[in-house]
TORKOL-4160 file (C-alpha; in steps of 0.2 Angstrom, whole numbers, padded with zeros to 4 digits, m for minus):
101
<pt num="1" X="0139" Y="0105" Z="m0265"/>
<pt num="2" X="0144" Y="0105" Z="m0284"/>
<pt num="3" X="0141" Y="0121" Z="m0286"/>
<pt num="4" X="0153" Y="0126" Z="m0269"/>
<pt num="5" X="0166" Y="0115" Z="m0278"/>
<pt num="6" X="0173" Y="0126" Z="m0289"/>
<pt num="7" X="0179" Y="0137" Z="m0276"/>
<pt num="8" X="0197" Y="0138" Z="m0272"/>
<pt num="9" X="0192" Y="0143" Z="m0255"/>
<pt num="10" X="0177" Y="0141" Z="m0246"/>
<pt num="11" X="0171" Y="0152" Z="m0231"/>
<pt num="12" X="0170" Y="0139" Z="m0215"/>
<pt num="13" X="0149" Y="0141" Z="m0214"/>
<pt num="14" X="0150" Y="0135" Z="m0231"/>
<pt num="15" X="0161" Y="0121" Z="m0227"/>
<pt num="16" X="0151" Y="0116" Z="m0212"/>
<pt num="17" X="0135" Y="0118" Z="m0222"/>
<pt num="18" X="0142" Y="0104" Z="m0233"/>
<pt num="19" X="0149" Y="0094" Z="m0219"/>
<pt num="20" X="0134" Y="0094" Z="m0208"/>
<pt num="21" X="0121" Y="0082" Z="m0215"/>
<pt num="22" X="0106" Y="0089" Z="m0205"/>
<pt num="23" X="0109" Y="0106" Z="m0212"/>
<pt num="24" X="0101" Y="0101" Z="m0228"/>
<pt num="25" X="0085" Y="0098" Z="m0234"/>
<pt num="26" X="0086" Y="0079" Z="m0234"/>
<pt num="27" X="0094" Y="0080" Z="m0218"/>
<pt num="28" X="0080" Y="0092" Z="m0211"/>
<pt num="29" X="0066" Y="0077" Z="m0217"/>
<pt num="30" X="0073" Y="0064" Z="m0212"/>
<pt num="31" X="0076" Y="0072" Z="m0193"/>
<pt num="32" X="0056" Y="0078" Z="m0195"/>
<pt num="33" X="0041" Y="0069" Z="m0190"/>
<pt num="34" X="0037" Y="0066" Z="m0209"/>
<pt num="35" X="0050" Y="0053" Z="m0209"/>
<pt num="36" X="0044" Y="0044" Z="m0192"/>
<pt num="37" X="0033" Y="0033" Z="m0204"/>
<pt num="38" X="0050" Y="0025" Z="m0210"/>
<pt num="39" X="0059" Y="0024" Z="m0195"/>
<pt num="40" X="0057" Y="0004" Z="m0192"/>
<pt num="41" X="0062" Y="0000" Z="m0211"/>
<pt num="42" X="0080" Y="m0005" Z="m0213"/>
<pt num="43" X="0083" Y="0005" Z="m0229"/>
<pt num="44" X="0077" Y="0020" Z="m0221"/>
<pt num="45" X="0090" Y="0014" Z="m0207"/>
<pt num="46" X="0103" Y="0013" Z="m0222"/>
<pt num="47" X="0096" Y="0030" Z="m0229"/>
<pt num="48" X="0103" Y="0038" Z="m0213"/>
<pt num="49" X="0119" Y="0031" Z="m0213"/>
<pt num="50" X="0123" Y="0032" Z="m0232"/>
<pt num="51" X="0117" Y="0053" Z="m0232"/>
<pt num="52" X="0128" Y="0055" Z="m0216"/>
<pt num="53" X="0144" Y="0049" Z="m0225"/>
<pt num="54" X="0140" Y="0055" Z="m0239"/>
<pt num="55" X="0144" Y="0073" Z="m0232"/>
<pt num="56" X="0158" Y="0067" Z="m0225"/>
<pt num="57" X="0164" Y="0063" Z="m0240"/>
<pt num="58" X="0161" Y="0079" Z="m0249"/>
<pt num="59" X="0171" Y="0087" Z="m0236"/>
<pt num="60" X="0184" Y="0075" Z="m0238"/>
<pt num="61" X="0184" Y="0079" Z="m0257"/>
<pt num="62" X="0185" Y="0097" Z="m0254"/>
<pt num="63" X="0199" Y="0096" Z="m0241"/>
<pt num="64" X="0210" Y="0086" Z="m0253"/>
<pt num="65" X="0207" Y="0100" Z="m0267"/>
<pt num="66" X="0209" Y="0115" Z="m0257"/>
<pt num="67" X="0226" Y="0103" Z="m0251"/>
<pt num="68" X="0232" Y="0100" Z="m0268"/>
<pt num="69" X="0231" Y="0082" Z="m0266"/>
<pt num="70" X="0223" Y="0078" Z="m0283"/>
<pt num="71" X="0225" Y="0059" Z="m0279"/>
<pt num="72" X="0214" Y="0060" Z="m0264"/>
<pt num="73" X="0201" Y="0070" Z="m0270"/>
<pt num="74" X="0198" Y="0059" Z="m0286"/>
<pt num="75" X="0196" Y="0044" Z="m0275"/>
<pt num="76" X="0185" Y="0052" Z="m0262"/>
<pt num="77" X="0177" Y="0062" Z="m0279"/>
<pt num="78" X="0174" Y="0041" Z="m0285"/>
<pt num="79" X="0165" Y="0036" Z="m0265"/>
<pt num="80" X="0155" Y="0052" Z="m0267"/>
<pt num="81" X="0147" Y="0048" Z="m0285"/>
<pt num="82" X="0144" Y="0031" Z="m0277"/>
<pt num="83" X="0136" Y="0036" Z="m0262"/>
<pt num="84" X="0125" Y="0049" Z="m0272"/>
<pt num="85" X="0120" Y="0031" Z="m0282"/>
<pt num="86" X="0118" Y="0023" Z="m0266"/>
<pt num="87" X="0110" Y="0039" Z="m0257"/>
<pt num="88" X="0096" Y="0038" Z="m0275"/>
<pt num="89" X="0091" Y="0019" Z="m0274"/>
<pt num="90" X="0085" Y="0021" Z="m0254"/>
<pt num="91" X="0077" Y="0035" Z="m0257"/>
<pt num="92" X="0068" Y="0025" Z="m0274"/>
<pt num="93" X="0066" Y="0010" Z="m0262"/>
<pt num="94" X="0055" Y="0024" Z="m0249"/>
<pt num="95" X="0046" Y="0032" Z="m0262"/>
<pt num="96" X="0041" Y="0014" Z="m0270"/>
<pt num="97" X="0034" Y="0011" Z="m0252"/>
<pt num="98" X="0025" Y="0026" Z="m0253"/>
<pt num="99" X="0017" Y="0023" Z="m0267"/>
<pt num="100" X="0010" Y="0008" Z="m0263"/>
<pt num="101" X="0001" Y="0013" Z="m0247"/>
């Protein structure tokens, strides 16, 4: 995502690659059976939610730049760094479990 930022304009696949939270990798695991180990825990529950806002965000961030509304995009820049926080500590809280079992 940070490194499609810096483009004044980005091609639509590359937009919906950023907006589409099962096209990345996290997105692809927590869709797999891998992740069907966490599915009855609520931070997993939590993980899904926060990781599909946080692409929405990002394409919310790069919407506002490519509009010129600097404004915007600094506040939905500030939601993005927090879900990226929020996005880390779930995925700490998993692998925590994991490491106990």
């Amino acid at each position: 995502i940070a490194s499609l930022l810096s483009n004044e304009k980005l091609a639509e696949e590359d937009f919906e690659e950023i907006t589409q939270h099962d096209n990345c990798k996290l997105g692809q695991w927590l869709n797999s059976e891998a992740a069907l180990a966490f599915k009855d825990l609520p931070d997993f529950q939590k993980l899904i939610e926060s990781h599909a806002e946080f692409h929405k965000l990002a394409g919310n961030m790069i919407l506002s730049l490519q509009q010129d509304k600097e404004a915007a995009a600094i506040g939905a820049g500030e939601e993005f760094i927090r879900m990226s926080h929020e996005l880390i500590n779930y995925l700490q809280v998993l692998q925590e479990i994991t490491d106990k079992k």
